[in-house]
C-alpha positions in Angstrom: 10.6 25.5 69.1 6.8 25.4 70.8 4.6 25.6 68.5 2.0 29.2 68.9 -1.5 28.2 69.6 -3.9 29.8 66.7 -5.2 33.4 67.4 -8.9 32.9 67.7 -10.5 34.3 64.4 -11.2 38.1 64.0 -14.9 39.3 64.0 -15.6 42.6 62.7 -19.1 44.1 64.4 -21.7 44.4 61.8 -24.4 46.0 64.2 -23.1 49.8 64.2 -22.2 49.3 60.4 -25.7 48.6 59.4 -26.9 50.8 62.1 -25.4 54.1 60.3 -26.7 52.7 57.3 -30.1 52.6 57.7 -29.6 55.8 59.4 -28.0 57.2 56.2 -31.3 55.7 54.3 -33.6 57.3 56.5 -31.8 60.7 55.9 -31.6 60.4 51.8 -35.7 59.5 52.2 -36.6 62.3 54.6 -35.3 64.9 52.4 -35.5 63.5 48.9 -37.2 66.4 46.5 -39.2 64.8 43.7 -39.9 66.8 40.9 -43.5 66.8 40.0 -43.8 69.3 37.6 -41.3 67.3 35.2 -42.9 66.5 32.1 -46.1 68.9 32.5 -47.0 70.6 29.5 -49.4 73.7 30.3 -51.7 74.1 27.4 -55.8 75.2 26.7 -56.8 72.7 24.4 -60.3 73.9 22.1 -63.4 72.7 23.9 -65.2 72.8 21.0 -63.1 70.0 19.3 -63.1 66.4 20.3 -64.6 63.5 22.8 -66.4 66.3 25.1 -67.9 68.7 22.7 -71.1 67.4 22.6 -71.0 67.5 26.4 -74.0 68.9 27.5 -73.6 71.6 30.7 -75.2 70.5 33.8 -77.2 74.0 35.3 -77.1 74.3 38.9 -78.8 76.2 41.3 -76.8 78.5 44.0 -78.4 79.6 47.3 -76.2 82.1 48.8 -77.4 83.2 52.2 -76.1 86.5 54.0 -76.5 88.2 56.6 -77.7 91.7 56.3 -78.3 92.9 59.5 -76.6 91.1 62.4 -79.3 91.9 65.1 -78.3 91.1 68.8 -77.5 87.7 71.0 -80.2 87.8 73.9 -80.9 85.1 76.6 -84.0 83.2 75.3 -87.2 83.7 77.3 -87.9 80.1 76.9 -84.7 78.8 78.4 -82.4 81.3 80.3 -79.5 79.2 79.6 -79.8 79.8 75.8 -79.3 82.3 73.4 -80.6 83.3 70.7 -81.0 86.4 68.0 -82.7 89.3 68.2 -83.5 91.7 65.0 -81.5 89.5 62.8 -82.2 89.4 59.3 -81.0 87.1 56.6 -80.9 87.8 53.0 -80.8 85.0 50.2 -79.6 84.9 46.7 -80.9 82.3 44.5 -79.0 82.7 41.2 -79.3 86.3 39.7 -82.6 87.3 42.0 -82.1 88.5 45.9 -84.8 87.4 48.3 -85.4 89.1 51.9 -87.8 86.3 53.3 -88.4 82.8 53.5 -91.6 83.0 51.5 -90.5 84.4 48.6 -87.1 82.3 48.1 -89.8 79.4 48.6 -92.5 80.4 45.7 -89.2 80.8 43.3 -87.9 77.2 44.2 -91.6 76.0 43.4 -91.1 77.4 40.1 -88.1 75.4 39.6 -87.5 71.5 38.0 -87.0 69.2 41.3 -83.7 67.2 39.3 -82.2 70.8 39.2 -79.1 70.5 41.8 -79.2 73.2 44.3 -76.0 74.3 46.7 -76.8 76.3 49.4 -73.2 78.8 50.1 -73.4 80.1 53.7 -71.4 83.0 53.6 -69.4 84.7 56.9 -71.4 84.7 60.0 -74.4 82.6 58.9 -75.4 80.0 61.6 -76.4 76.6 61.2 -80.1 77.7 62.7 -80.2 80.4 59.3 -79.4 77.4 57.1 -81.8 74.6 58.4 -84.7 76.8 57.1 -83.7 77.0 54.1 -82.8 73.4 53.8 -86.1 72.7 54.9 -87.5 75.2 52.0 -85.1 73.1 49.2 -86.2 69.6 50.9 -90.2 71.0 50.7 -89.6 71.6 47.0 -88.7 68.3 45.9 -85.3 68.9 45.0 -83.0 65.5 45.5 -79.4 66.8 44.9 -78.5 69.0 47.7 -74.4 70.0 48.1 -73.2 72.8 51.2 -70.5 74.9 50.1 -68.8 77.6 52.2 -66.8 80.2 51.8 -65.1 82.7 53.8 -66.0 85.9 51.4 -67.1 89.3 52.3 -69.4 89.7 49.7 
C-alpha cells in the first residue's frame, strides 16, 4: 500500500480574529458610563469650626459698567471708514454706589486702598472702547490686582 504524503499543517488566520477584537474593545471604551457621583456625600459642614475659621475674607472691589442709553453708530468724521457712537452714555457701579461719569467713579477709586482687588463686569452691550477708560481710571489709581468678568445679564 503507497504510503499518503502528510497534509501540510492547518493555519487558522489570526488577523480578522484580533481585528473584531480590538473592534469589540473600542466599542466597550466608547460607551463605557463611569459613575462619578459614587461615593459623594452632600453635606454643609460649619464654617465656624475647624482649619479655616480664622480665615480672614479677602474684600473685593466690583466695577460693573452698563449701558444706559445706547446712543447711535455714526461714520466718524475723522475717518469715514469708521464708526463710532453717538449720544452714548455709560453708567458704572462700583460696589453699592452708581456713578454717571468718568470723574466721579475716578475720585471714589482715589479714596480706595491700591492692594484692594478690583474686577471690572462688563455687562450686555458694553464695548471694549467703554471698558479701556475705565481700566485706564483703575491703572491711574494704583490698584495692581485687576480681573475681567462678564456676564450675559440684563440687569
Amino acid at each position: 500500500m503507497p504510503r499518503r504524503a502528510p497534509d501540510p499543517e492547518e493555519r487558522l488566520e489570526m488577523t480578522p480574529m484580533i481585528d473584531v477584537t480590538f473592534l469589540l474593545l473600542i466599542f466597550f471604551i466608547v460607551t463605557l458610563n463611569f459613575r462619578t457621583l459614587e461615593g459623594r456625600l452632600d453635606a454643609t459642614l460649619p464654617k465656624d469650626h475647624g482649619p479655616g475659621a480664622g480665615a480672614e475674607v479677602v474684600e473685593k472691589l466690583d466695577i460693573v459698567l452698563r449701558v444706559q442709553q445706547p446712543g447711535s453708530l455714526d461714520p466718524d468724521p475723522a475717518a469715514p471708514h469708521l464708526r463710532r457712537y453717538t449720544g452714548r452714555r455709560i453708567g458704572y457701579q462700583a460696589g453699592a454706589r452708581t456713578y454717571d461719569s468718568l470723574g466721579q467713579l475716578a475720585a471714589f477709586l482715589e479714596t480706595l486702598p491700591a492692594d484692594l482687588p478690583v474686577t471690572l463686569d462688563a455687562r450686555e452691550q458694553v464695548v471694549y472702547g467703554d471698558v479701556v477708560p475705565v481700566l485706564d481710571l483703575v491703572l491711574a489709581a494704583g490698584f495692581e490686582s485687576i480681573a475681567f468678568a462678564g456676564s450675559r445679564e440684563e440687569s
